[in-house]
Backbone of each chain as ProteinMPNN parsed JSONL, in Angstrom:
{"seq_chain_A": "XXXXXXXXXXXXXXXXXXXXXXXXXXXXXXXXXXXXXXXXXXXXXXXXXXXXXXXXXXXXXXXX", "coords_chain_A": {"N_chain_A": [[150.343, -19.096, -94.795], [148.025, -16.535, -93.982], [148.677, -14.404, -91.796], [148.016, -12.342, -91.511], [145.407, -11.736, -91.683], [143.958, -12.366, -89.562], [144.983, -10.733, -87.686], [143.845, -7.923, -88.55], [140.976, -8.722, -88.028], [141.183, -8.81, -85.194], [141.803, -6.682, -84.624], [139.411, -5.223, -86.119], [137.355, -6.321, -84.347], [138.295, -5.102, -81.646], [137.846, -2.369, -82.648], [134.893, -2.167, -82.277], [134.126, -2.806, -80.633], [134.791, -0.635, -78.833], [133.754, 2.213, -80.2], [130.982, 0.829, -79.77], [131.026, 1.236, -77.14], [131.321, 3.608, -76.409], [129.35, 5.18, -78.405], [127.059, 3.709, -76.899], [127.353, 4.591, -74.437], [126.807, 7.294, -74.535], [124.093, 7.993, -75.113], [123.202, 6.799, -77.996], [122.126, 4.708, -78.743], [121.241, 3.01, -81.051], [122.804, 3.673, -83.494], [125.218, 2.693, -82.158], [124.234, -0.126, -82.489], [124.084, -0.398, -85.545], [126.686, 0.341, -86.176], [127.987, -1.916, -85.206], [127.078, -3.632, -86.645], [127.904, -3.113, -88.984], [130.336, -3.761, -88.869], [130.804, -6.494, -88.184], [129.615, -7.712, -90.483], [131.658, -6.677, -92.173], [134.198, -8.55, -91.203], [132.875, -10.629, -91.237], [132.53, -10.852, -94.113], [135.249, -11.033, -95.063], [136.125, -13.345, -93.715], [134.514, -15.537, -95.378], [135.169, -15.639, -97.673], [138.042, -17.186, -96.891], [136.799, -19.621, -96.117], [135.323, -20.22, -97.975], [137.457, -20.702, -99.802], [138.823, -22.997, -98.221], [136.898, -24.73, -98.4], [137.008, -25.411, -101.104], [139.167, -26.372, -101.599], [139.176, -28.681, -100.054], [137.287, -30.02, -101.637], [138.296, -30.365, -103.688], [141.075, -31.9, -103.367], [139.749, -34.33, -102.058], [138.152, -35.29, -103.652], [135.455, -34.835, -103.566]], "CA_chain_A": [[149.314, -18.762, -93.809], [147.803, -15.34, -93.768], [148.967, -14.03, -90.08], [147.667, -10.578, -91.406], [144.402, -11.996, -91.494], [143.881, -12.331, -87.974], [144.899, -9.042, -86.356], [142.657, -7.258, -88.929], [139.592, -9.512, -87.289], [140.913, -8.924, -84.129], [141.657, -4.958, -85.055], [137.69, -4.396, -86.184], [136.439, -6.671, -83.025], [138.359, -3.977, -80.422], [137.617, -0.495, -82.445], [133.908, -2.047, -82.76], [133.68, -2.88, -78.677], [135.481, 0.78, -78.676], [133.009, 2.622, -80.871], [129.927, 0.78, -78.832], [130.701, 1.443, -75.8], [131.166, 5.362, -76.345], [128.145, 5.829, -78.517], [126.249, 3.35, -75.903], [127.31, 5.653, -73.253], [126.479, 8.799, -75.314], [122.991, 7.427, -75.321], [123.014, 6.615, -79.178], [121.977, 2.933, -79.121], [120.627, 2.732, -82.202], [124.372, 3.746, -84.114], [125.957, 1.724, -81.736], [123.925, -1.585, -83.308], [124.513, -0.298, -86.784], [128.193, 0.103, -86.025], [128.044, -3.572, -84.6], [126.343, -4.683, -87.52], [128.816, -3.06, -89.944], [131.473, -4.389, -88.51], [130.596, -7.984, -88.384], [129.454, -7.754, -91.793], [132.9, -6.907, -92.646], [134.773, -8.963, -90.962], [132.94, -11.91, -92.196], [133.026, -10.899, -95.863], [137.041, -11.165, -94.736], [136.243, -14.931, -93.209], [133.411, -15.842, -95.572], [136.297, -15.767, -98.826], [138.648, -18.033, -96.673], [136.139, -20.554, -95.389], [135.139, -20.784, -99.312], [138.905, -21.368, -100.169], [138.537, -24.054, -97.707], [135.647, -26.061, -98.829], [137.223, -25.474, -102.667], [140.134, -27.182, -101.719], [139.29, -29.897, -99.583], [136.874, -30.944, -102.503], [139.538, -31.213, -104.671], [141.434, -33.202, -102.352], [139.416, -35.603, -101.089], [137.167, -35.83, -105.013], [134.09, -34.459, -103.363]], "C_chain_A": [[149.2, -17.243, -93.681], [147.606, -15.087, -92.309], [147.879, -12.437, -90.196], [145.648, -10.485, -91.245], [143.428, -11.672, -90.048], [144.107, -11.183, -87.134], [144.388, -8.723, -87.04], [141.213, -7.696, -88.209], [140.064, -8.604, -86.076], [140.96, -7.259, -83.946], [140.239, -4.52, -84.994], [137.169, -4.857, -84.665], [137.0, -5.326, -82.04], [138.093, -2.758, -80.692], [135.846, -0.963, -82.688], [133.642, -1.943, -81.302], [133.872, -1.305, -78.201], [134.263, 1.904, -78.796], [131.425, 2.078, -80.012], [129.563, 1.147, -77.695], [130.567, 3.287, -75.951], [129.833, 5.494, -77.438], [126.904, 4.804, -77.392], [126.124, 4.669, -74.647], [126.597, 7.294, -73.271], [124.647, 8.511, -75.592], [122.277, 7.557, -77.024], [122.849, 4.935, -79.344], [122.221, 2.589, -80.712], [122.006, 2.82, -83.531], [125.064, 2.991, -83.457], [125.826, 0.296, -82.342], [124.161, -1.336, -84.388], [126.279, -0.549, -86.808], [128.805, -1.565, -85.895], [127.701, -4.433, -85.782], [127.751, -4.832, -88.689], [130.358, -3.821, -90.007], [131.862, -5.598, -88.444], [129.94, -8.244, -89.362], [131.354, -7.827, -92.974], [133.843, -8.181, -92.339], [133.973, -10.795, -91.356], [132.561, -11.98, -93.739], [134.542, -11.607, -96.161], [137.023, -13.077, -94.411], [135.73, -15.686, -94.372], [134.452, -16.521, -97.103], [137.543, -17.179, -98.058], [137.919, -19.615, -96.331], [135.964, -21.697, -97.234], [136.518, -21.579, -100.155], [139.112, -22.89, -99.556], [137.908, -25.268, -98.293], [135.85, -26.579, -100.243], [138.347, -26.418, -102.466], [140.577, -28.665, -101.153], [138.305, -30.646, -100.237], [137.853, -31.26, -103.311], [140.552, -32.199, -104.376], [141.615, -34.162, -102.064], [138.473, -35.78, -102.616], [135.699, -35.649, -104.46], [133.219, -33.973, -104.509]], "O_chain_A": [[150.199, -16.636, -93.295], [146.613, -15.451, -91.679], [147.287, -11.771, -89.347], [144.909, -9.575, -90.87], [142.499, -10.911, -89.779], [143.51, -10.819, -86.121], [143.344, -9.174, -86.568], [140.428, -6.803, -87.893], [139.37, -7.605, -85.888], [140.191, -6.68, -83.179], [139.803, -3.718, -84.168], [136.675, -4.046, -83.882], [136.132, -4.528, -81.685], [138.0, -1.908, -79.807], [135.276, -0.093, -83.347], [132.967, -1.023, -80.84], [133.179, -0.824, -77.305], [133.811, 2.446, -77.787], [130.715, 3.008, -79.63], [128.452, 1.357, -77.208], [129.632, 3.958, -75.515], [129.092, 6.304, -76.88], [125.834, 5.373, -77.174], [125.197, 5.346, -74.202], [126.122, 8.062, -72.434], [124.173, 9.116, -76.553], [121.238, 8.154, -77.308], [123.511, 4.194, -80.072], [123.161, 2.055, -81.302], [122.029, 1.964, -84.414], [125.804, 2.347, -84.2], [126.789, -0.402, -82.66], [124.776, -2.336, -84.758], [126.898, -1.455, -87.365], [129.784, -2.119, -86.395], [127.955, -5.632, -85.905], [128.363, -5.815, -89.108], [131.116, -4.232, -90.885], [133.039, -5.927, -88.593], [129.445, -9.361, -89.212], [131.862, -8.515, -93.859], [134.227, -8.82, -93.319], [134.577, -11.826, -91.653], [132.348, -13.003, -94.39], [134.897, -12.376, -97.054], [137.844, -13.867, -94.879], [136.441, -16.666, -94.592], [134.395, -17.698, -97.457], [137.824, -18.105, -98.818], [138.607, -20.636, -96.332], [136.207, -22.851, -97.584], [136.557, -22.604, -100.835], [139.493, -23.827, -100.257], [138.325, -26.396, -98.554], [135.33, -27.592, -100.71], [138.421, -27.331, -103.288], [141.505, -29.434, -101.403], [138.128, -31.794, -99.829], [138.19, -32.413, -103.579], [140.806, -33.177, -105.078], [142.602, -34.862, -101.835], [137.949, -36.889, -102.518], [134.803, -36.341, -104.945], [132.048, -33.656, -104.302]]}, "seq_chain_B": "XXXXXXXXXXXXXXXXXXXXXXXXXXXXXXXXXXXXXXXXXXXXXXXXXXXXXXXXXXXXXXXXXXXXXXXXXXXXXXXXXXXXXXXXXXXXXXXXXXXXXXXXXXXXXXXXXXXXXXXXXXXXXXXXXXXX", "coords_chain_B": {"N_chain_B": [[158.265, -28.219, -94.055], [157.523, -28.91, -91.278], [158.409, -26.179, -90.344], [155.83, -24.557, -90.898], [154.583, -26.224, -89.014], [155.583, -25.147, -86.698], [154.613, -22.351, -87.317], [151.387, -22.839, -87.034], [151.213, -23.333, -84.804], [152.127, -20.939, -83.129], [150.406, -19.245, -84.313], [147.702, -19.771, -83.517], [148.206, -19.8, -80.786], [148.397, -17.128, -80.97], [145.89, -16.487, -81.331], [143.948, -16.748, -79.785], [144.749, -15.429, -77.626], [144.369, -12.917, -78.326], [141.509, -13.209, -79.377], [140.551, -13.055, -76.14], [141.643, -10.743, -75.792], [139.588, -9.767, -76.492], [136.629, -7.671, -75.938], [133.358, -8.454, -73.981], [131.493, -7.245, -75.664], [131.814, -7.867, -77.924], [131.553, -10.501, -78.93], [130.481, -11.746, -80.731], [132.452, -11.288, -82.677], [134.342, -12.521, -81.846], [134.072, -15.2, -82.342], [133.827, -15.359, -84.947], [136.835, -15.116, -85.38], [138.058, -17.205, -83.699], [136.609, -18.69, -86.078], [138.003, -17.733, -88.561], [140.578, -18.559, -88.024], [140.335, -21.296, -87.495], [140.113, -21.798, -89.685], [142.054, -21.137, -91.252], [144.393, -22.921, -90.474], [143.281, -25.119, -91.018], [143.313, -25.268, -93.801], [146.095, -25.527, -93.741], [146.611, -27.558, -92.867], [145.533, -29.6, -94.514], [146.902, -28.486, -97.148], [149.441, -30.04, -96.14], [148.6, -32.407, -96.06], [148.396, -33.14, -98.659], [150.573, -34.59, -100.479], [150.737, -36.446, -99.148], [148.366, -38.224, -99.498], [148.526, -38.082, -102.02], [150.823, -39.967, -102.523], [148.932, -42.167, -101.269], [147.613, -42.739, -103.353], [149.214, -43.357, -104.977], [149.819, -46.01, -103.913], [147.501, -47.013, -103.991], [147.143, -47.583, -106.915], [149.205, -49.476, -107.053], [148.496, -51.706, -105.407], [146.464, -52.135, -106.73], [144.066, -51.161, -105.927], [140.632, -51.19, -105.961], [139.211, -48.307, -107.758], [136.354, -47.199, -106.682], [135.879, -47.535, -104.58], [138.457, -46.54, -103.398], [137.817, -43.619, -103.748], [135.49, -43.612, -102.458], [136.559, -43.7, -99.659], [138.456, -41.692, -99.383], [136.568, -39.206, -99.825], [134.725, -39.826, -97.71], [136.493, -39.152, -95.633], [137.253, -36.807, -96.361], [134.427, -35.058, -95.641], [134.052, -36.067, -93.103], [136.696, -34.632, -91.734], [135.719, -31.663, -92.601], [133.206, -31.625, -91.685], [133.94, -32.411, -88.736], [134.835, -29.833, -88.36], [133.048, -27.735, -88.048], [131.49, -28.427, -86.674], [132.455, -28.533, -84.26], [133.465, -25.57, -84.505], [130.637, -24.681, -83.844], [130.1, -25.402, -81.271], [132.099, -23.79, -79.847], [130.799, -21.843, -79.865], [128.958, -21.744, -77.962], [126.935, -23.073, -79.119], [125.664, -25.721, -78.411], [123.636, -27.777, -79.253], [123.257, -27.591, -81.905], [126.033, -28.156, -83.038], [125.845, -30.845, -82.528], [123.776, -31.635, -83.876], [124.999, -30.954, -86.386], [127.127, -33.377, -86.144], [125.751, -35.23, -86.306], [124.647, -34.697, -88.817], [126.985, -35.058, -90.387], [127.269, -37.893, -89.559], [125.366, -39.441, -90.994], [125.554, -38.242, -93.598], [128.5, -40.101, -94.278], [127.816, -42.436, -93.929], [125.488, -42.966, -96.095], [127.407, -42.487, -97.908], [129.159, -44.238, -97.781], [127.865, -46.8, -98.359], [127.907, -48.299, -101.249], [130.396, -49.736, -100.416], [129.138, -51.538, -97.852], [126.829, -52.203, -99.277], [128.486, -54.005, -101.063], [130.035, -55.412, -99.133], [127.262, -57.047, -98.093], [127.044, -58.655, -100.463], [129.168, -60.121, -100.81], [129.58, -61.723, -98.313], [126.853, -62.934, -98.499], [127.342, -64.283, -100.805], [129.514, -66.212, -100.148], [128.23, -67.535, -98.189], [126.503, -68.934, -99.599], [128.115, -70.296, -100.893], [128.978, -71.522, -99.314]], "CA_chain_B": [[156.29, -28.95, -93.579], [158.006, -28.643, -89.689], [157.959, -24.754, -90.118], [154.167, -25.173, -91.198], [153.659, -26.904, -87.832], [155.267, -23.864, -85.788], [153.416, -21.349, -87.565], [150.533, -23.055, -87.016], [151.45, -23.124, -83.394], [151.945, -19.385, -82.579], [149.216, -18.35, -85.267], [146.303, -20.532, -82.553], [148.075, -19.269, -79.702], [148.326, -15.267, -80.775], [144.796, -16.289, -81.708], [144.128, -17.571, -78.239], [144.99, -13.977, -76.922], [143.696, -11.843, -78.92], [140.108, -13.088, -78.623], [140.817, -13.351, -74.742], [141.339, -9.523, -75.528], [138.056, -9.181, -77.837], [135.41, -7.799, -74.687], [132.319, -9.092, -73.927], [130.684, -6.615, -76.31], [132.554, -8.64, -79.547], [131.319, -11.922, -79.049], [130.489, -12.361, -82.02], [133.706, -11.273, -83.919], [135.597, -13.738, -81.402], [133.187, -16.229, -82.876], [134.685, -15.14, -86.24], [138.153, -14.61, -85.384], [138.058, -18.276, -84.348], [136.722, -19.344, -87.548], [139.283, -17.097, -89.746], [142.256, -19.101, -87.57], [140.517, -22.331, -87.639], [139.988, -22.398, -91.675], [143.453, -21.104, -91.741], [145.063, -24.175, -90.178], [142.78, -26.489, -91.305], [143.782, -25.276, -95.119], [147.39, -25.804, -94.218], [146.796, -28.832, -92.911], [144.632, -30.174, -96.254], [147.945, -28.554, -97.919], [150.485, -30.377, -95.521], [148.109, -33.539, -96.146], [148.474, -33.21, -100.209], [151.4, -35.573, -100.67], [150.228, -38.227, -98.224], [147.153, -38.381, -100.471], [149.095, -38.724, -103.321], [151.1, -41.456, -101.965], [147.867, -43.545, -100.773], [147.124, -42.838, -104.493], [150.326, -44.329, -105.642], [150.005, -47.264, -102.898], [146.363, -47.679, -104.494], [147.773, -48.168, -108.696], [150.11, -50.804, -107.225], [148.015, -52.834, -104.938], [145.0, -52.47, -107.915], [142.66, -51.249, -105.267], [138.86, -50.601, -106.963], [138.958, -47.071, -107.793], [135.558, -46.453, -106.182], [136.43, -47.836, -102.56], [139.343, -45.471, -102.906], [137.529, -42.589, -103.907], [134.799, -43.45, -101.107], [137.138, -43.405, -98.29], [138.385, -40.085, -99.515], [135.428, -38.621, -99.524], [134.081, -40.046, -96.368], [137.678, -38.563, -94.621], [136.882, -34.898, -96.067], [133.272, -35.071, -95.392], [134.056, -36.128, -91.428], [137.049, -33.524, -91.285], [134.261, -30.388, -92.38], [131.763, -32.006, -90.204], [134.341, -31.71, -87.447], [135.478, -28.446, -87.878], [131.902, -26.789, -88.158], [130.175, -28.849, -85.628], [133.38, -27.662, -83.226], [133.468, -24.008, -84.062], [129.562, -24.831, -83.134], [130.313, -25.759, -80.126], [132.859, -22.887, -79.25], [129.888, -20.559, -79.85], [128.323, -22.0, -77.512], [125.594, -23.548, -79.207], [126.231, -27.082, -78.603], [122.95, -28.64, -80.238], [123.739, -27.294, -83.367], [127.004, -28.789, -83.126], [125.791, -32.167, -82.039], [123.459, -31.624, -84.808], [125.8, -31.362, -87.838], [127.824, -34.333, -86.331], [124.736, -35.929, -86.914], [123.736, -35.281, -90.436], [127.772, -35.303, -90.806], [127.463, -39.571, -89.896], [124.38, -39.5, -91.891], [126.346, -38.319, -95.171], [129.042, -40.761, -94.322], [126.726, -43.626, -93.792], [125.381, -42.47, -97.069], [128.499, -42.352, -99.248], [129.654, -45.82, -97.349], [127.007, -47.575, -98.701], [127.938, -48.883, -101.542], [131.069, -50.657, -99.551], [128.254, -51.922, -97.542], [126.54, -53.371, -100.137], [129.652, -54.867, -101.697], [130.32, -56.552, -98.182], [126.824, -57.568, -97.903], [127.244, -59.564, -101.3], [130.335, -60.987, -100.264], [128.787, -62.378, -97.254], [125.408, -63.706, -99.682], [128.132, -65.489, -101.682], [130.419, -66.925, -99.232], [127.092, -68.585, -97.461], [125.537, -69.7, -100.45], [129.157, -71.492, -101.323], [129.023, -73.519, -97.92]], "C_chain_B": [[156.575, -28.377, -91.967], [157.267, -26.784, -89.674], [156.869, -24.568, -90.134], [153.755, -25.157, -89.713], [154.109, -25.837, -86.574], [154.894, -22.962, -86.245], [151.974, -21.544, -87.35], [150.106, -22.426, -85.847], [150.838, -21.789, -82.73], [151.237, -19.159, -83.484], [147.812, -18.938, -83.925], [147.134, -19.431, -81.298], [147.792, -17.73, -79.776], [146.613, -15.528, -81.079], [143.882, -16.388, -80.292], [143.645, -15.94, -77.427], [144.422, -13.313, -77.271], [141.873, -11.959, -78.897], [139.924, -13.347, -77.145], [141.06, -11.159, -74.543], [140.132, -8.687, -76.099], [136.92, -9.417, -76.232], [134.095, -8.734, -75.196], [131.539, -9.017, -75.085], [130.709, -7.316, -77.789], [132.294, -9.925, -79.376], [131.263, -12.59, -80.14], [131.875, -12.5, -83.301], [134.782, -12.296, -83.156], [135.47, -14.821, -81.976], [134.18, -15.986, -84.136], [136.221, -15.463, -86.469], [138.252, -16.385, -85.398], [138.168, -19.08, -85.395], [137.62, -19.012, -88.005], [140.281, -18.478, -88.96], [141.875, -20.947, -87.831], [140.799, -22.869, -88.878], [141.344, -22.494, -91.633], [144.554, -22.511, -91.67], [144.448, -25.306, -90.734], [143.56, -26.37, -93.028], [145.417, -25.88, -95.271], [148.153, -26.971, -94.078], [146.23, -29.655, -93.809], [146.124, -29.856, -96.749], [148.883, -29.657, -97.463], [150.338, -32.109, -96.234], [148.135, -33.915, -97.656], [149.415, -34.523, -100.387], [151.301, -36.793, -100.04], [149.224, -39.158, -99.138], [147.84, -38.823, -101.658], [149.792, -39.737, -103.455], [150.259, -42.951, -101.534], [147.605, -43.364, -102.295], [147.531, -43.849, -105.382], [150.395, -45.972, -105.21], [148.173, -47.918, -103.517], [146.051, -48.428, -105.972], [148.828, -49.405, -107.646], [149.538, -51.917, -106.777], [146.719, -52.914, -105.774], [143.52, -52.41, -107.263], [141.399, -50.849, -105.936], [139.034, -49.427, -106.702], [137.988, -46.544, -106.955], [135.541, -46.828, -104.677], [137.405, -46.727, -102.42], [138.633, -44.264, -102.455], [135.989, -42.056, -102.447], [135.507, -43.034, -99.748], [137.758, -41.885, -98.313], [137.54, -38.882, -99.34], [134.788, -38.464, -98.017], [135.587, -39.149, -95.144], [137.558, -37.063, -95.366], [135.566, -34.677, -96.063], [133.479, -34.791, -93.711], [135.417, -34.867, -90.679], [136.108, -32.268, -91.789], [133.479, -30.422, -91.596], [132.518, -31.558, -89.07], [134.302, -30.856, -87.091], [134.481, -27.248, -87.751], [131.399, -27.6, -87.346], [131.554, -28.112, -83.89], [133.417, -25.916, -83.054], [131.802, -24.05, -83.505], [129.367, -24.449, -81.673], [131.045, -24.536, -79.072], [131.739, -21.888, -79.044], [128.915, -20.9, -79.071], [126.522, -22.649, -77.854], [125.696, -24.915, -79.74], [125.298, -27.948, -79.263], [123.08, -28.316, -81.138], [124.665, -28.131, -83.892], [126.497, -30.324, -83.193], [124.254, -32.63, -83.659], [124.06, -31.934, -86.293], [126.629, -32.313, -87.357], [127.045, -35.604, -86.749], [124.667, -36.2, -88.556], [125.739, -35.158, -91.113], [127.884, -36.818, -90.899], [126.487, -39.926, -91.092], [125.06, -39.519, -93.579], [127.448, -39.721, -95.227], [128.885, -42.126, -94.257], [126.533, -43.405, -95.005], [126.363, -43.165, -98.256], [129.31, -43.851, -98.968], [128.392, -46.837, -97.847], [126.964, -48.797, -99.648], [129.134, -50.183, -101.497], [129.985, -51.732, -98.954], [127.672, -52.964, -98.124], [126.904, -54.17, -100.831], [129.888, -56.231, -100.505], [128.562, -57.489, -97.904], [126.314, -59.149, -98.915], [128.148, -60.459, -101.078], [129.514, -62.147, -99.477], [127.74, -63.444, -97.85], [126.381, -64.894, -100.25], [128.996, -66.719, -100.935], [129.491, -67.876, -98.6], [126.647, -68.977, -98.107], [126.737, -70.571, -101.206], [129.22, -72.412, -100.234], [127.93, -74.203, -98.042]], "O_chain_B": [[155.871, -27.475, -91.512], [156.208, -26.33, -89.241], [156.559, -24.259, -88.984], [152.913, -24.412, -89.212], [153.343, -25.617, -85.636], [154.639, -22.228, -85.29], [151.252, -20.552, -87.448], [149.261, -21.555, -85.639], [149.783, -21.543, -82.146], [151.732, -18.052, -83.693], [147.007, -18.057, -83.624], [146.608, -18.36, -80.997], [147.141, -17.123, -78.926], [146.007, -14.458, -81.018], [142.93, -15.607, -80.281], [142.604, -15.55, -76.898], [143.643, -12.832, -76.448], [141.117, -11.066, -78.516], [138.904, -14.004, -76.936], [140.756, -10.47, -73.569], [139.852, -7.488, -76.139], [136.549, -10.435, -75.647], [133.871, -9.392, -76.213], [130.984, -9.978, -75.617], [129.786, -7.289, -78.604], [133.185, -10.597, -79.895], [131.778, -13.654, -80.482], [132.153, -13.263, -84.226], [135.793, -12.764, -83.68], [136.448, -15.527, -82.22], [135.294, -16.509, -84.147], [136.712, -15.948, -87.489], [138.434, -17.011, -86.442], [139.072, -19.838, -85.747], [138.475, -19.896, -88.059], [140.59, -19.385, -89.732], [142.718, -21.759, -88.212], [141.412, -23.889, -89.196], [141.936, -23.547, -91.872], [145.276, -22.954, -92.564], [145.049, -26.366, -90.907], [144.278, -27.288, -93.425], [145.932, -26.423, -96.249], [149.226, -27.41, -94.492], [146.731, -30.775, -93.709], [146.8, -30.881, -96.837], [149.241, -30.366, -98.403], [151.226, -32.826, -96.695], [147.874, -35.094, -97.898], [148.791, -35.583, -100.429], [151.715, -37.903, -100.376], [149.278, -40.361, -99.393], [147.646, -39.923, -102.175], [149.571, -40.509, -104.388], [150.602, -44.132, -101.473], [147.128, -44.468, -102.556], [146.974, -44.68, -106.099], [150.847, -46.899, -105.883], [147.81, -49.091, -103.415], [145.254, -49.325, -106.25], [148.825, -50.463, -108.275], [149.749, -53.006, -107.313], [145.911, -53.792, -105.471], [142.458, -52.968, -107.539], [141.53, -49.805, -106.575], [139.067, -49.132, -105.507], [138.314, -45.522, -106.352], [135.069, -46.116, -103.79], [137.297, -45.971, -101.455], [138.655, -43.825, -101.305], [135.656, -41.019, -101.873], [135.078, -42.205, -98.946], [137.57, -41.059, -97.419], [137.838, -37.815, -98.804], [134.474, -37.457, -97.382], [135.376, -38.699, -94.018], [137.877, -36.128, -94.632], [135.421, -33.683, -96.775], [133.207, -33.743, -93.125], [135.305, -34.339, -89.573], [135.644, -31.834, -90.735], [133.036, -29.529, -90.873], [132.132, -30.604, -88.394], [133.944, -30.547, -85.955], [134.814, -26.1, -87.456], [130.22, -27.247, -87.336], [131.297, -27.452, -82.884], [133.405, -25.215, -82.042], [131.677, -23.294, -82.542], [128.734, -23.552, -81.117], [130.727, -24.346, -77.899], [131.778, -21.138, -78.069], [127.827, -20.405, -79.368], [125.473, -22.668, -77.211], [125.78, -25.291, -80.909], [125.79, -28.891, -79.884], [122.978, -29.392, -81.728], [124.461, -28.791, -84.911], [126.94, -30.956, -84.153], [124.018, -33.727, -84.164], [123.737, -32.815, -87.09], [127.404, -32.457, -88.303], [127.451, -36.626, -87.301], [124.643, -37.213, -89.256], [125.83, -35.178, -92.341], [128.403, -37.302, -91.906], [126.849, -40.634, -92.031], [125.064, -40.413, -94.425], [127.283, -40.451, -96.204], [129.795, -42.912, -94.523], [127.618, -43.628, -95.542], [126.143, -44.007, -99.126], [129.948, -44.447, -99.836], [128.376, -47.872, -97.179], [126.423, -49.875, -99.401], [129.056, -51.228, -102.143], [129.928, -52.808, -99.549], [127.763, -54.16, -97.848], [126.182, -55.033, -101.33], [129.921, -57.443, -100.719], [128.69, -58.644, -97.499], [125.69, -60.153, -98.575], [127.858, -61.652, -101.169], [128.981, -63.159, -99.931], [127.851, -64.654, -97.653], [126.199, -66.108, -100.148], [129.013, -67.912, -101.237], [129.892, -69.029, -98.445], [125.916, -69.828, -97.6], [126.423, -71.437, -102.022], [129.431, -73.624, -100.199], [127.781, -75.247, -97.407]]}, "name": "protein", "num_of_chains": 2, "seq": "XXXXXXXXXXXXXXXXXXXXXXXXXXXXXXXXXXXXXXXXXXXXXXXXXXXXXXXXXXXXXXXXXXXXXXXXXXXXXXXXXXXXXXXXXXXXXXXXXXXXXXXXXXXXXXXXXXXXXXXXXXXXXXXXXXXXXXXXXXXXXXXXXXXXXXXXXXXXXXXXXXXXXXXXXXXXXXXXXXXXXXXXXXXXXXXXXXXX"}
């Protein structure tokens, strides 16, 4: 089980809430949603590979 | 396998916490984080579940069950665990018709792939009444 998985997710989610709120405040919206975007782009490239591992292995499995 | 089942454990609960510390502003990566932890367990429970499988395999060469009944019920049991586990993280994200949606076209497939059981028992049946 990849443990390391999981605090990286949960790593980008708090420096992305981090990073929004100070350029929100700094009245930079518009980098703040890019930042938001980038960040949940990453982090499900990071999910998007396990989910696929998933679906690869519970066809083989089950003979899907 | 035991160790398995407390790593599982504390991997949901630190998961638990940690999106409980993901603000408002991260909704979406809690959404994620979720997923990452649910695949994770679900994979290790598909692994954990390997040898059981192979045992109903072994228990299916001795009792000479029809290959394609086997291979249906297999199917239909990792069809309805995916359906679960994506109509549930659904659900966590708060978007419960979605969810209630793919449990839908999840019976739908399984209806589907049960079919030709179905039509095996509905021959049965044909024959058995046309012998009385």
């Amino acid at each position: 089980m990849d443990i390391d998985l999981i605090f990286k997710i949960a790593a980008v989610g708090i420096i992305i809430s981090i990073l929004d709120q100070v350029l929100s405040r700094s009245g930079r919206e518009e980098q703040a949603t890019m930042t938001t975007l980038a960040g949940l782009v990453v982090v499900l490239m990071m999910v998007a590979q396990k989910i696929a591992e998933l679906f690869e292995m519970v066809k083989g499995l089950f003979g899907l | 396998m035991i160790s398995l089942f407390w790593k599982g454990t504390v991997v949901i609960l630190l998961a638990v916490i940690l999106a409980l510390c993901l603000t408002k502003e991260s909704g979406l990566t809690k959404t994620i984080l979720i997923m990452a932890v649910s695949t994770m367990v679900a994979m290790t429970a598909v692994s954990i579940l390997t040898p059981v499988f192979s045992f109903l395999r072994q228990l299916q060469q001795i009792t000479e069950l029809d290959e394609s009944i086997f291979s249906i019920m297999m199917k239909v049991t990792g069809i309805a665990l995916v359906g679960q586990l994506a109509a549930l993280i659904c659900s966590d994200a708060g978007m419960t018709s979605l969810g209630k949606v793919l449990d839908l076209l999840t019976t739908a497939v399984i209806v589907w792939c049960a079919l030709p059981m179905l039509e095996g028992l509905l021959d049965l049946i044909r024959k058995i009444m046309g012998e009385i």
